[in-house]
LUMTIMI-12571 format. One record per residue (C-alpha): residue in three letters; y negated, z, x. Coordinates in pm, whole numbers, plus 32768, in hexadecimal, padded with zeros to 4 digits. Layout:
<atoms>
alaYZX/...
</atoms>
This chain:
<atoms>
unkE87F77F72EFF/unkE9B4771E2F28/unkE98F759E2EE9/unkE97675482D79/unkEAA774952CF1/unkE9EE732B2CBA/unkE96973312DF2/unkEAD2733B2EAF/unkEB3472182DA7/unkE9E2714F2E44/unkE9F471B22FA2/unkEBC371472F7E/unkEB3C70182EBF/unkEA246FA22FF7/unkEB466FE13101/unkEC3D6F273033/unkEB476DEE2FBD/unkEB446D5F3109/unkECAB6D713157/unkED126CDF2FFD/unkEC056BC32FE7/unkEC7E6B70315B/unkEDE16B6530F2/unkED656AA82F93/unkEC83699F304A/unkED7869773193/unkEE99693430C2/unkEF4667EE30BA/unkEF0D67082FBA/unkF01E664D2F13/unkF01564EE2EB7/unkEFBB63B92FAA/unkEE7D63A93071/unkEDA2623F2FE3/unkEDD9614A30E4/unkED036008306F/unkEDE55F113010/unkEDF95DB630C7/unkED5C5CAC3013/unkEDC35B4F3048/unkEC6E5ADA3126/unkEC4159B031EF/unkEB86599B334A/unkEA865880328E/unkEA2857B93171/unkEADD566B3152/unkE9A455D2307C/unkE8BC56423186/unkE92C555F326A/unkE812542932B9/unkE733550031F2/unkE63755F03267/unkE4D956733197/unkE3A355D531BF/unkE2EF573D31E0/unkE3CE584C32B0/unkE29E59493288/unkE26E592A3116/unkE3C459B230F8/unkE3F05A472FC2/unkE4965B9A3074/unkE3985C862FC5/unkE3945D312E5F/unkE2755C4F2DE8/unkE33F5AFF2E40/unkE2AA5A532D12/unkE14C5A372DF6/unkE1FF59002EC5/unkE191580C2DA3/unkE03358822DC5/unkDFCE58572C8A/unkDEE2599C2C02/unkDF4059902A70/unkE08159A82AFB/unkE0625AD82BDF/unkDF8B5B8A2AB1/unkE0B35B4029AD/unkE1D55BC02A7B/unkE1115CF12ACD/unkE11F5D5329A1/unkE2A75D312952/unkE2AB5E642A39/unkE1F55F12295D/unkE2105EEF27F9/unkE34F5DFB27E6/unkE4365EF926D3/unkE59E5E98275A/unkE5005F0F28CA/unkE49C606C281C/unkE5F560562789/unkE687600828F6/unkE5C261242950/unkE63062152896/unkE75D620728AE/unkE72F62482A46/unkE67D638E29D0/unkE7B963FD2910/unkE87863842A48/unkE799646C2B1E/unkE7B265A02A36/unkE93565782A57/unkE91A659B2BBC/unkE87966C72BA7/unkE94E677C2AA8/unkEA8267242B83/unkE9E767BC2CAF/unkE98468F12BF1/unkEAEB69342BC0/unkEB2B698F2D2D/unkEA496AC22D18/unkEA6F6C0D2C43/unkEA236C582AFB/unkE9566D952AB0/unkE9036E0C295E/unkE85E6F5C28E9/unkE8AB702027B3/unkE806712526F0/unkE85271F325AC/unkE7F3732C24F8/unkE8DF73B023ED/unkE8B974F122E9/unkE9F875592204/unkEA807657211C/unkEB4676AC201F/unkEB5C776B1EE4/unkEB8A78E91EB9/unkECE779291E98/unkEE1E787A1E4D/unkEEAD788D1CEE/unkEFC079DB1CED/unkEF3B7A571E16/unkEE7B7B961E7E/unkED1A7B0A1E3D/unkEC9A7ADD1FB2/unkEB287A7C1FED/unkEB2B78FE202D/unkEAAA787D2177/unkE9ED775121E4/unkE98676D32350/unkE8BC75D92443/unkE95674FE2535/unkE87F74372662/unkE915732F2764/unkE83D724F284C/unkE8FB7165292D/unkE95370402A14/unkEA706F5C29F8/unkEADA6E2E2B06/unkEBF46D3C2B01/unkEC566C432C1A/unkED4F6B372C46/unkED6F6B0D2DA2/unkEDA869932DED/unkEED369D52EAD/unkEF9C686B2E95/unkEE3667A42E70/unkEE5767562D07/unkECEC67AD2CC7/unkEC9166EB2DFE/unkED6D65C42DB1/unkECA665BC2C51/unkEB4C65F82D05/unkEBBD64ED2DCF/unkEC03640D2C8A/unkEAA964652BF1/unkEA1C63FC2D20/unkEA8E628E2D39/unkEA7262742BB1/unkE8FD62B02BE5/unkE8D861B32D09/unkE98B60AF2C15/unkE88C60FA2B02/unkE75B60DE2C11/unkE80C5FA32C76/unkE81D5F412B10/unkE6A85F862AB1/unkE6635E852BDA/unkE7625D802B60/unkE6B45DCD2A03/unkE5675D9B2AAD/unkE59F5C4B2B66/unkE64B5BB22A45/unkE4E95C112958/unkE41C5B822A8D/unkE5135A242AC2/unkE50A5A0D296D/unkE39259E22963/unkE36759132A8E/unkE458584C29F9/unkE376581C28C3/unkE255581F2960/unkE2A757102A2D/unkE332565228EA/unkE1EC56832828/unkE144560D295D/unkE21C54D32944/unkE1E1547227B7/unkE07A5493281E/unkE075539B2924/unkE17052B62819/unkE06152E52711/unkDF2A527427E9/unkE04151432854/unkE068512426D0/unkDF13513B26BD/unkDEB050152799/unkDFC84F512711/unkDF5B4F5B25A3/unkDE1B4EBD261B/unkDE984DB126D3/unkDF9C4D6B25AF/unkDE7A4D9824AD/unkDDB34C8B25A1/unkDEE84B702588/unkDF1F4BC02426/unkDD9E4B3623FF/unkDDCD49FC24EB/unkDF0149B3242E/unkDE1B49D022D1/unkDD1F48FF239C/unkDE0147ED23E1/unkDEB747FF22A3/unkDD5A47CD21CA/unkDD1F467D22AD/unkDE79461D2273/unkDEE3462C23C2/unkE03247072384/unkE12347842295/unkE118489D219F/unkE241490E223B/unkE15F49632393/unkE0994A1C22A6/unkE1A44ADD2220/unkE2554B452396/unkE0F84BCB2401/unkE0BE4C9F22CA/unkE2164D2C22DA/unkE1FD4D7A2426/unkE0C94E20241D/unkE14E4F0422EA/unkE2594F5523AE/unkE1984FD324C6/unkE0D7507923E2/unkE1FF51252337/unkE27351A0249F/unkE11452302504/unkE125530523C2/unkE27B53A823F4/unkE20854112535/unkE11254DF2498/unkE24F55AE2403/unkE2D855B42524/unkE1D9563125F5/unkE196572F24D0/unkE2D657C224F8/unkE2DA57EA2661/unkE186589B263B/unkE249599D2547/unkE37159CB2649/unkE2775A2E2738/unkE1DE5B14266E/unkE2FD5BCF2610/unkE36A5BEC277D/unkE21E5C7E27FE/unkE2575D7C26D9/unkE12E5CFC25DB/unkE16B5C812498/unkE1395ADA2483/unkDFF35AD723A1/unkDF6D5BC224CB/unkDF9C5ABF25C3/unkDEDA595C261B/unkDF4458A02751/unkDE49575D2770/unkDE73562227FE/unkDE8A55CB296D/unkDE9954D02A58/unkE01254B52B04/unkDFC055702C4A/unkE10456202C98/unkE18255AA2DEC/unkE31455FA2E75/unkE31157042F50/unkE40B5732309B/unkE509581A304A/unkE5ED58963194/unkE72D58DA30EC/unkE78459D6324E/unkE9245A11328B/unkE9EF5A553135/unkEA2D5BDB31AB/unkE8B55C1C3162/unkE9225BCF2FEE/unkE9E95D352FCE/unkE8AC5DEE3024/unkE7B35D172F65/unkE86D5CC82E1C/unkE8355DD82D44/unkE9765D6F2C64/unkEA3E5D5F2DA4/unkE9BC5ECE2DE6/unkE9FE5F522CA0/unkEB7C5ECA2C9C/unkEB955F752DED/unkEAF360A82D96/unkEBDE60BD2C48/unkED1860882D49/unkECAA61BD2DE1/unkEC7B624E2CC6/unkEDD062142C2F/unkEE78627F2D91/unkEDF863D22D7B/unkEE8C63EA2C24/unkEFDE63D22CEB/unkEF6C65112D84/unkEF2B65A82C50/unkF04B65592BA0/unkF11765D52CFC/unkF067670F2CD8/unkF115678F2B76/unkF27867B82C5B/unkF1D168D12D00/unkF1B96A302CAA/unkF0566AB22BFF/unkEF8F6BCA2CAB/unkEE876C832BB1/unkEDDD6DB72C5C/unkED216EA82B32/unkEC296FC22B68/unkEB5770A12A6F/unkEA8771AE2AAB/unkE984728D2A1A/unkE94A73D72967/unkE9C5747D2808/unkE94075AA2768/unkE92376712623/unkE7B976D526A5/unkE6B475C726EB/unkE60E76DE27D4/unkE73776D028A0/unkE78A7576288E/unkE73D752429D8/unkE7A576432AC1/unkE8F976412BA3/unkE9E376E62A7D/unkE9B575C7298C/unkE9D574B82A8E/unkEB2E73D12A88/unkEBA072BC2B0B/unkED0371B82B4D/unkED7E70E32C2F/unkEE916FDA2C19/unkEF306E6A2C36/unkF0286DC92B70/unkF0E46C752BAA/unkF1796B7D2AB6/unkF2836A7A2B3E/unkF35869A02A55/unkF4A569B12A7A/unkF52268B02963/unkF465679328BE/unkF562667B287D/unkF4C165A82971/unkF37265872901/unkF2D265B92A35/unkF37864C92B04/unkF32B63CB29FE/unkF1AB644C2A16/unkF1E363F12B91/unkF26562B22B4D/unkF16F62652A6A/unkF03462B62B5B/unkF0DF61B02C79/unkF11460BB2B7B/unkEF8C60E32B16/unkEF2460E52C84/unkF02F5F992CBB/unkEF7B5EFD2B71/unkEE0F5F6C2C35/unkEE645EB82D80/unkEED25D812CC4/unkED7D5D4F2C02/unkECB35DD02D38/unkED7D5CB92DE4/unkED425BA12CBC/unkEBB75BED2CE0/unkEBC65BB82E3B/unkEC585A612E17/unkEB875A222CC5/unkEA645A6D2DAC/unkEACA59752EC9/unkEAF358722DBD/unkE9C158A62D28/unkE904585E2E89/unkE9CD57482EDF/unkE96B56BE2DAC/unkE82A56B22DC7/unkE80456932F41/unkE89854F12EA4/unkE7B554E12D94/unkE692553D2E8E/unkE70154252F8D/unkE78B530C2EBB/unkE66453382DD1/unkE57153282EF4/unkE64D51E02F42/unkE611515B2DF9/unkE4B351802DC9/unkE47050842ED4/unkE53A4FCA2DF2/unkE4C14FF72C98/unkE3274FD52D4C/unkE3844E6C2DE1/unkE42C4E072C51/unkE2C74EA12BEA/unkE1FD4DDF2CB8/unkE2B74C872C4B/unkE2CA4CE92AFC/unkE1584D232AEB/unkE12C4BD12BB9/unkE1FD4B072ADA/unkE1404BA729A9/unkDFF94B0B2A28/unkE05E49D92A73/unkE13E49852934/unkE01149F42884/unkDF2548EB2929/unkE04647BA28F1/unkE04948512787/unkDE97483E2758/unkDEC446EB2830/unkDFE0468526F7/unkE0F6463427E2/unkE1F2475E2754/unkE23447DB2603/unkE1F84948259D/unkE334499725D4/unkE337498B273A/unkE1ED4A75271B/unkE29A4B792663/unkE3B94B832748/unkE30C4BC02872/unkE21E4CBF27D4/unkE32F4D852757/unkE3CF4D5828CB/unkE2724DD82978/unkE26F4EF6287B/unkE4044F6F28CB/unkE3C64F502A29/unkE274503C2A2C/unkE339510C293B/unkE47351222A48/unkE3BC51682B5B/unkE2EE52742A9F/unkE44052EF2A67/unkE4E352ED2B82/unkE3A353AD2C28/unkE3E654952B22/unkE53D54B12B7A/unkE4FB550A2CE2/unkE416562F2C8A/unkE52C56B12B94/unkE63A56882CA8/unkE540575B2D81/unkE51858602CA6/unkE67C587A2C58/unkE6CF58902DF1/unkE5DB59C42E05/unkE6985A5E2CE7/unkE7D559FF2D6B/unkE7665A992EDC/unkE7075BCB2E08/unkE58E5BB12E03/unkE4DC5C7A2EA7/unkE5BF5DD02E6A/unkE6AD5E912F72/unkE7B95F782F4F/unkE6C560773011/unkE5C460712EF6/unkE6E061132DFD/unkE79261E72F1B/unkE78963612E8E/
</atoms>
């Protein structure tokens, strides 16, 4: 029996599939090859100059860099940003969509195969009107089938947008981990605020008993006649001052407590944060060379990866001056008898390729070219501005780490005389050799300066935090490689 008819059209397809995917795939593609742009590094940090961490190996190079501050409500709260904060499941997403993209685009290089099938039965009536009255006739009609199309990518345009859907994936992986450090700074940042107001509170705390203590000597000496009224007055007004300050830290604190709860993904009544005891130390932070910033900064990446992006659209848009190549195919059997559907007779089958070129379109796509380098010009510029945003942002606080370090020296020697001077003005004051005056000045000095310094402590944990975040955490550009 001679070879059935679909068979040649498989056996021509098989020897021609290699050849024409060879051709497709080893074909040029138009459009610029992605060169990383140059970014405008330095060798070092000017602002780490005279200043080097306390800690090398608590570097805060690894994804859980919030551990350095060693503080366990801490680790438990930013554990759970990962998982239930909503703007990371946003974040995330949104990668997913980026990720189904990907693989649409790359499903484009391959065939598309479909099958059909139908059964039909017609007829008609039994004679036309005027004419001799013969018997009407009605019939079946089978057809099974196969039908392919491909668009051999013969200029790389489906490459050059594979290509595209690749980096815009990367970006969004690089943006869920911008998304995810800002969530986690954002809490440390709070944390370590809340931490603060507690430590000002049990100051507060200590203070309204001392100022509740003078306000009674004062009464004392006022009842034997010994001062003014007026002494009096200045202690009970400063003690309902204090007082008035220790309550609004209770709002305060409360709504740090609700910030937190919102980042960690829990609504505010959900969440209780009690008191503790200031125990958050500041951590050495190596800041490394300023080139470790474009594989660490996820923000950095992401502007990258959209520059590469944006420079295969240039291929793309090249692409459209080049001729189209569509190659068609259909086989499959037809018959007026479903008992001999399937044998040699009823078998069919086509081959064929078309191509499509424009030959006129008023310019439009040289201004689609145009276009796509402008876009890729606009990309290098911002991936360019968040490499310099990002060396600013270290610089910045590599200062605030060392001249705050400077200046707590500082503000702990004003303490300590402060706190000095408070004693002893309060002895010449029981002893009645000052007024209350001088009592209330340098209580409300002793008070700013534990206040400062609490502040300025607080300061240097914030400026810590904000390095790591500026360094990029604990995230690489390997971790959203695809």
């Amino acid at each position: 029996m001679p070879p059935m008819p679909h068979k040649t059209l498989v056996r021509r397809v098989l020897r021609l599939s290699p050849l024409l995917l060879g051709c497709a795939l080893g074909a040029c593609m138009v459009g610029p090859n992605y060169q990383r742009p140059t970014a405008p590094i330095t060798p070092t940090y000017k602002e780490a100059e005279g200043w080097a961490p306390a800690n090398p190996s608590d570097a805060a190079d690894r994804r859980d860099w919030w551990t350095v501050f060693d503080d366990a409500t801490l680790n438990d709260l930013e554990q759970r940003v990962e998982v239930s904060n909503q703007n990371l499941k946003a974040a995330e997403a949104a990668y997913r969509q980026a990720e189904g993209l990907v693989s649409q685009q790359r499903a484009a290089l391959f065939p598309t195969i479909g099958l059909t099938g139908s059964a039909d039965r017609s007829g008609g009536g039994g004679s036309a009107i005027g004419s001799g009255g013969s018997q009407g006739r009605s019939g079946n009609s089978f057809r099974v089938g196969a039908t392919g199309s491909w668009e051999p990518d013969v200029w790389g345009r489906i490459r050059r947008t594979l290509e595209n859907a690749k980096a815009g994936a990367q970006a969004s992986a690089a943006d869920l981990a911008n998304a995810r450090l800002s969530a986690q700074t954002s809490l440390a940042l709070d944390y370590i605020q809340l931490r603060q107001l507690d430590e000002q509170k049990r100051l507060l705390d200590a203070t309204v008993d001392a100022y509740a203590r003078s306000l009674t000597v004062t009464q004392n000496k006022y009842a034997a006649g010994v001062v003014a009224r007026s002494d009096v007055l200045s202690a009970q007004t400063q003690l309902s001052n204090a007082q008035a300050s220790n309550t609004d830290l209770i709002q305060q604190r409360a709504k740090l407590e609700h910030a937190i709860a919102i980042l960690t993904g829990r609504a505010p009544a959900e969440v209780t944060i009690a008191p503790a005891a200031w125990t958050l130390k500041v951590p050495g932070i190596p800041a490394g060379v300023p080139s470790t910033l474009l594989e660490r900064r996820p923000d950095i990446a992401a502007a990258e990866r959209r520059a590469a992006a944006a420079n295969a659209e240039i291929g793309v848009a090249t692409a459209a001056y080049f001729p189209s190549l569509t190659l068609t195919g259909q086989g499959g059997y037809a018959s007026s008898e479903l008992g001999q559907l399937f044998s040699a007779s009823s078998s069919f089958w086509s081959i064929g390729a078309s191509v499509a070129e424009t030959v006129f379109d008023a310019g439009a796509r040289k201004a689609q070219v145009r276009q796509a380098r402008a876009a890729y010009d606009q990309a290098v510029a911002n991936y360019r501005q968040a490499v310099l945003t990002g060396l600013g942002q270290v610089e910045d606080n590599l200062a605030a780490q060392r001249v705050l370090a400077a200046e707590q020296v500082q503000r702990d020697a004003a303490l300590a005389a402060a706190t000095q001077n408070e004693r002893i003005v309060a002895n010449q004051y029981n002893a009645g050799q000052v007024d209350y005056t001088a009592v209330v000045v340098a209580q409300t000095a002793a008070l700013n300066a534990q206040q400062t310094a609490l502040q300025n402590q607080a300061n240097q944990l914030a400026a810590a935090v904000d390095l790591i975040s500026a360094l990029g955490g604990g995230w690489t550009t390997a971790q959203g490689a695809k």
